[in-house]
LUMZADO-733175 format. One record per residue: residue number from 0; residue in three letters; chain; x, y, z of N, C-alpha, C in turn. Coordinates in Angstrom, 1 decimal. Atoms other than C-alpha are relative to their C-alpha. Layout:
// LUMZADO-733175
- NUM:ALA:A:X:Y:Z:X:Y:Z:X:Y:Z
...
***
This chain:
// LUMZADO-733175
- 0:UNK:A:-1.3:0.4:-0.5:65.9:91.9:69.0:0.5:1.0:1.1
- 1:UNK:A:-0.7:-0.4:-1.0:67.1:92.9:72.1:1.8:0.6:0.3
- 2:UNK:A:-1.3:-0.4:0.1:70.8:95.1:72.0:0.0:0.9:1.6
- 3:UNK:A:-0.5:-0.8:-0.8:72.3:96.7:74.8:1.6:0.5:-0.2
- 4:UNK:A:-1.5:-0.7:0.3:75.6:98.9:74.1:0.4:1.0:0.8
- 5:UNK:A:-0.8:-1.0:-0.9:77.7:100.3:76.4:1.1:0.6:-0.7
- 6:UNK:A:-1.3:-0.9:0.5:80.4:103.2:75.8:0.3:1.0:1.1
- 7:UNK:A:-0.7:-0.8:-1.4:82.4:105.3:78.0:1.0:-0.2:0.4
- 8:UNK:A:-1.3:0.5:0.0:85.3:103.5:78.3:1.1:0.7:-0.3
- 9:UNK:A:-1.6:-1.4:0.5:89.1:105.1:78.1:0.4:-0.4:0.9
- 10:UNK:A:-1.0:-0.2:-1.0:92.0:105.0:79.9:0.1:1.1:1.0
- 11:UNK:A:0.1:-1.7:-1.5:92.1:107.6:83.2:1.6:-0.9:0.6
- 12:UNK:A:-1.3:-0.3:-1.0:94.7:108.3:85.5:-0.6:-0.4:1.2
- 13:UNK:A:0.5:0.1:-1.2:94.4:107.1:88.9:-0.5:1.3:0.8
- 14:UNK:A:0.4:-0.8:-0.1:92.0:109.3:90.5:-1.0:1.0:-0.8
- 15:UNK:A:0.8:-0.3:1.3:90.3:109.9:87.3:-1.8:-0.3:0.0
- 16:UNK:A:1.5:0.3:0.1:86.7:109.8:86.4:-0.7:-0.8:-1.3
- 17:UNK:A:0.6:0.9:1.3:84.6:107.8:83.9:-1.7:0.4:0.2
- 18:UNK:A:1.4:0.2:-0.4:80.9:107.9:82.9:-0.2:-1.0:-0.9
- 19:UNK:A:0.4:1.1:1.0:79.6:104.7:81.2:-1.5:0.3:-0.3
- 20:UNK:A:1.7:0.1:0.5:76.2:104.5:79.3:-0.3:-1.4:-0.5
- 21:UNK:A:0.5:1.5:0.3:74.3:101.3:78.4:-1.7:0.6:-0.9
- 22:UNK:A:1.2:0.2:0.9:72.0:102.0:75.7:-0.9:-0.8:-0.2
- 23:UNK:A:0.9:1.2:0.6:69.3:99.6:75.5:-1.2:0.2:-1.2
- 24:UNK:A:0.5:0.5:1.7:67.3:98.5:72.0:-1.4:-0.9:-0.1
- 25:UNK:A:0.9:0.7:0.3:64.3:96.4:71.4:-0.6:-0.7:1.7
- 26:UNK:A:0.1:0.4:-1.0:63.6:96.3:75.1:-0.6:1.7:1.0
- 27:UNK:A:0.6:-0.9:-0.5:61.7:98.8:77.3:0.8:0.3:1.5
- 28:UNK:A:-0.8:0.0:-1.3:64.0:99.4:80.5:-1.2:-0.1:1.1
- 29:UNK:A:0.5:-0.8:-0.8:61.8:101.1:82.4:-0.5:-1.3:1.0
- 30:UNK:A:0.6:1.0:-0.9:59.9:97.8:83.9:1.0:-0.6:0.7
- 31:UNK:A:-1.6:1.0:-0.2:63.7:96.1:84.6:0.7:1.1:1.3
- 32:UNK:A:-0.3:-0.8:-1.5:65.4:96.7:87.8:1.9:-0.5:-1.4
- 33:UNK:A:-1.3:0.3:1.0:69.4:96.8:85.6:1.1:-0.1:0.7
- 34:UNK:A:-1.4:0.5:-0.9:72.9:96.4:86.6:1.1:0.4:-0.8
- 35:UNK:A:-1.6:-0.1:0.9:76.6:96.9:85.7:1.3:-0.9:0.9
- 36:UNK:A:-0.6:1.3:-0.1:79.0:94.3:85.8:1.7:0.4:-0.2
- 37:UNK:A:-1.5:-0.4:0.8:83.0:94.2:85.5:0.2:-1.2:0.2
- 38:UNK:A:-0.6:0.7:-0.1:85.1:91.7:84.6:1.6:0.1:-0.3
- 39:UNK:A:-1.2:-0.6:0.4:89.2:92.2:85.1:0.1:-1.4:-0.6
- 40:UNK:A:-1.2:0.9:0.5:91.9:89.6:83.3:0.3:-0.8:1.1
- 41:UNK:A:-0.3:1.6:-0.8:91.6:86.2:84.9:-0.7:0.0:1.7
- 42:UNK:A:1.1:0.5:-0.4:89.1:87.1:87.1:-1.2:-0.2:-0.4
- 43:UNK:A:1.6:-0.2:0.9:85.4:86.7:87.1:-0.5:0.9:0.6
- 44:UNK:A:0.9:-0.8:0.3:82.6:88.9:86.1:-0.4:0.4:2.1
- 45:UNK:A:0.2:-0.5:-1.4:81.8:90.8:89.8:-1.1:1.2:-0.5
- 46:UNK:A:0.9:-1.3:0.5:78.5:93.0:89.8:0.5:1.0:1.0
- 47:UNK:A:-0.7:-1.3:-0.9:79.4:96.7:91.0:-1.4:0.9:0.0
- 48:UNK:A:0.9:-1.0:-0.1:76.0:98.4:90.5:-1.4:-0.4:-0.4
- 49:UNK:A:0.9:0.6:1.3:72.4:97.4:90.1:-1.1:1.7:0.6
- 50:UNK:A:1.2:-0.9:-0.2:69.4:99.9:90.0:-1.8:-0.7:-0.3
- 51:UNK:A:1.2:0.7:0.5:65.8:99.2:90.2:-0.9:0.8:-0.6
- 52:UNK:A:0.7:-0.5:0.9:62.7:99.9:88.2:-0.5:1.2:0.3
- 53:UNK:A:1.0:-1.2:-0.9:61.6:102.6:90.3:1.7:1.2:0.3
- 54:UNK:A:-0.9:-0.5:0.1:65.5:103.8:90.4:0.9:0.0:1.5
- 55:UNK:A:-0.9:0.2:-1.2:66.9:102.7:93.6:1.3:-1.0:0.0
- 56:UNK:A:-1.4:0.3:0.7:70.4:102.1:93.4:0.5:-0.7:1.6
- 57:UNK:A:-1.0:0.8:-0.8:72.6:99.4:95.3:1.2:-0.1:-0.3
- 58:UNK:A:-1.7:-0.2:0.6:76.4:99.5:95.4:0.3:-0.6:0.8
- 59:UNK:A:-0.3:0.8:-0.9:78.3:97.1:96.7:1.3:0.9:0.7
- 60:UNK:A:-0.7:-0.7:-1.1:81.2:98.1:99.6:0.7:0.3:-0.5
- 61:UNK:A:-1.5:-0.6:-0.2:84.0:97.8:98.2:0.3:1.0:-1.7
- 62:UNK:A:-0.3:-1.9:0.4:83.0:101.1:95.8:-1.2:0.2:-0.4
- 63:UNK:A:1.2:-0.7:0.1:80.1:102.3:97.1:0.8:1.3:0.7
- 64:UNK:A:-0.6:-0.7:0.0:81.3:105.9:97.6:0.8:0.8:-0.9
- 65:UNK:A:-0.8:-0.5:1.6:83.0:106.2:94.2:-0.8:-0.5:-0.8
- 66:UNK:A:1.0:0.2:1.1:80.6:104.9:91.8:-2.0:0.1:0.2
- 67:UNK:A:1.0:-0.8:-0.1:77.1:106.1:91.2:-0.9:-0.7:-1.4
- 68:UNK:A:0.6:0.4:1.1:74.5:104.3:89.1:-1.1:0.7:-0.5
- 69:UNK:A:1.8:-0.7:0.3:70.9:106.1:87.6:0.2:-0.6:-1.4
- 70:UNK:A:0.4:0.6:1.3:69.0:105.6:84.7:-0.8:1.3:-0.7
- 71:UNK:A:1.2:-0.6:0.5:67.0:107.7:82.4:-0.6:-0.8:-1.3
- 72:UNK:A:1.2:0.7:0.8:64.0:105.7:81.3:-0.3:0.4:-1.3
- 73:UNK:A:0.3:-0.5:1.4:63.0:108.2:78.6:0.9:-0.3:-1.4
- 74:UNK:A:-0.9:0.1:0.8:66.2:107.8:76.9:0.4:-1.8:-0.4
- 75:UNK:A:0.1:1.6:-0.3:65.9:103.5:77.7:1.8:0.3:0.4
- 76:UNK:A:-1.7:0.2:-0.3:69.9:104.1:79.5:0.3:0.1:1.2
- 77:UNK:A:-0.2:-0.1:-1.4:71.3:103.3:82.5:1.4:0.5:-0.3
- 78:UNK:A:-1.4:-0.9:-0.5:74.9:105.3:83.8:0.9:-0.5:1.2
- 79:UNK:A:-0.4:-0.2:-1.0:77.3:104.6:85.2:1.6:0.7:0.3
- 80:UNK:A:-1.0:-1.2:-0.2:79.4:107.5:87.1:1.0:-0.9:1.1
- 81:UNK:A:-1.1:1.0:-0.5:82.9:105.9:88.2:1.4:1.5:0.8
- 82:UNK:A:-0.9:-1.2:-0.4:85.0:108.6:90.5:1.0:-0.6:1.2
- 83:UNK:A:-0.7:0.2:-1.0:88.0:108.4:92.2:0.7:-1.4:-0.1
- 84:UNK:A:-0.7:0.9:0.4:89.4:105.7:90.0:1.1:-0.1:0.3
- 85:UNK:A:-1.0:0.9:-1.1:91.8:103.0:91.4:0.5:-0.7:-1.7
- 86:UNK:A:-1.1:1.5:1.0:94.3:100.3:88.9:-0.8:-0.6:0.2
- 87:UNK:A:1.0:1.4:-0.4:92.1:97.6:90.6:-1.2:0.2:-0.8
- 88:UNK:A:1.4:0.2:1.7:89.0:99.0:88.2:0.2:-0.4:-1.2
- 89:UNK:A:-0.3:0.4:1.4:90.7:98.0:85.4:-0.8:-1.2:-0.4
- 90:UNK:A:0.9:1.2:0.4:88.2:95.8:83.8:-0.9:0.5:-1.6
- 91:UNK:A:0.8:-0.5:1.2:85.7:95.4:80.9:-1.5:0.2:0.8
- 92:UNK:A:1.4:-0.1:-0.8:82.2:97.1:82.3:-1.1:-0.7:-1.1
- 93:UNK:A:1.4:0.6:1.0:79.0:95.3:80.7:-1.1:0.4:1.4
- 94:UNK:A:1.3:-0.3:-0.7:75.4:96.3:81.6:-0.6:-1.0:-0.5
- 95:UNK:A:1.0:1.4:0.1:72.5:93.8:81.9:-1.4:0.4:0.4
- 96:UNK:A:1.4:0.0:-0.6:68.7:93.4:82.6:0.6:-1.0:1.2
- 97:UNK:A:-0.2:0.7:-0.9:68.8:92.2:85.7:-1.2:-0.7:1.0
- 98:UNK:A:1.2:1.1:-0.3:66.3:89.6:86.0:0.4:-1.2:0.1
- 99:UNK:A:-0.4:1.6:0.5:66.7:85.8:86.1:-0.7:-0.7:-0.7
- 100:UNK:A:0.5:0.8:0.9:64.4:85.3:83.5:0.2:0.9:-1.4
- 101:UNK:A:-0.8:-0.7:1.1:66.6:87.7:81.1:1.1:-0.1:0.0
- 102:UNK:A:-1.3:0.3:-0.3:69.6:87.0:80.0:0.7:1.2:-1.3
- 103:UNK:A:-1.1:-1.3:0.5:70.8:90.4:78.1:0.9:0.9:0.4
- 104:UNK:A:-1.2:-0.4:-0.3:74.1:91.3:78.1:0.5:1.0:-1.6
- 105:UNK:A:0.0:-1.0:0.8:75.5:94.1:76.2:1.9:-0.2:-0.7
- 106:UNK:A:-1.2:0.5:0.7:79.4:93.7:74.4:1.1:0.4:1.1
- 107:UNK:A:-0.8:-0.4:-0.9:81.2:95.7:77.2:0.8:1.1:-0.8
- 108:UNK:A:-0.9:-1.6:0.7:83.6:98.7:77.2:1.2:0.0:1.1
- 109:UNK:A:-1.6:-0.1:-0.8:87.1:98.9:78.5:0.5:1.3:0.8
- 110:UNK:A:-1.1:-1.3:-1.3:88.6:101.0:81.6:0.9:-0.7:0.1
- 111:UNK:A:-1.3:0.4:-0.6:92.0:101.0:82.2:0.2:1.5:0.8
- 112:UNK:A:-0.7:-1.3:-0.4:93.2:103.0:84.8:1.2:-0.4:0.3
- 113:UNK:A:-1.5:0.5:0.2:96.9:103.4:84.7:0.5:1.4:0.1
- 114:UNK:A:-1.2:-2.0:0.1:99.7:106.7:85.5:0.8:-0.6:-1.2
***
């Protein structure tokens, strides 16, 4: 059975920092290129980070510069470093294999940033 669990989540202050982890379980990362996802309140799911199997990380624009993804294989976990937190991240982060012939998703973990 395949589990992935993220944690890291908390309330920050704008300008604040976060690190999330994505534990993965009955699955071997290391082959999988992975990802991290948010979704705020009454929008949808938007990916913000993917990395591949070899560890090369893509961020999209609008926060590449503030967020930072890696993995460590040995541990089967991907990371992700969130700096220079905005209100607009307020969302639930989930991590994923990011394949399209996988469909694991992990339960998610809550950032709120808020003064």
């Amino acid at each position: 059975q395949v589990r992935l669990v993220e944690s890291g989540g908390g309330l920050v202050q704008p300008g604040g920092s976060l690190r999330l982890s994505c534990v993965a379980s009955g699955i071997d990362i290391a082959s999988y290129a992975m990802a991290w996802h948010r979704q705020a309140p009454g929008k949808e799911r938007e990916l913000v980070a993917t990395i591949g199997s070899r560890g090369t990380p893509d961020i999209p624009y609008f926060v590449k510069g503030r967020f930072t993804i890696s993995r460590d294989n040995a541990k089967n976990t991907v990371y992700l470093q969130m700096n220079n937190l905005k209100p607009e991240d307020t969302a639930v982060y989930y991590c994923n294999v990011a394949s399209p012939y996988l469909n694991y998703w992990g339960q998610g973990t809550q950032v709120a940033v808020s003064s």
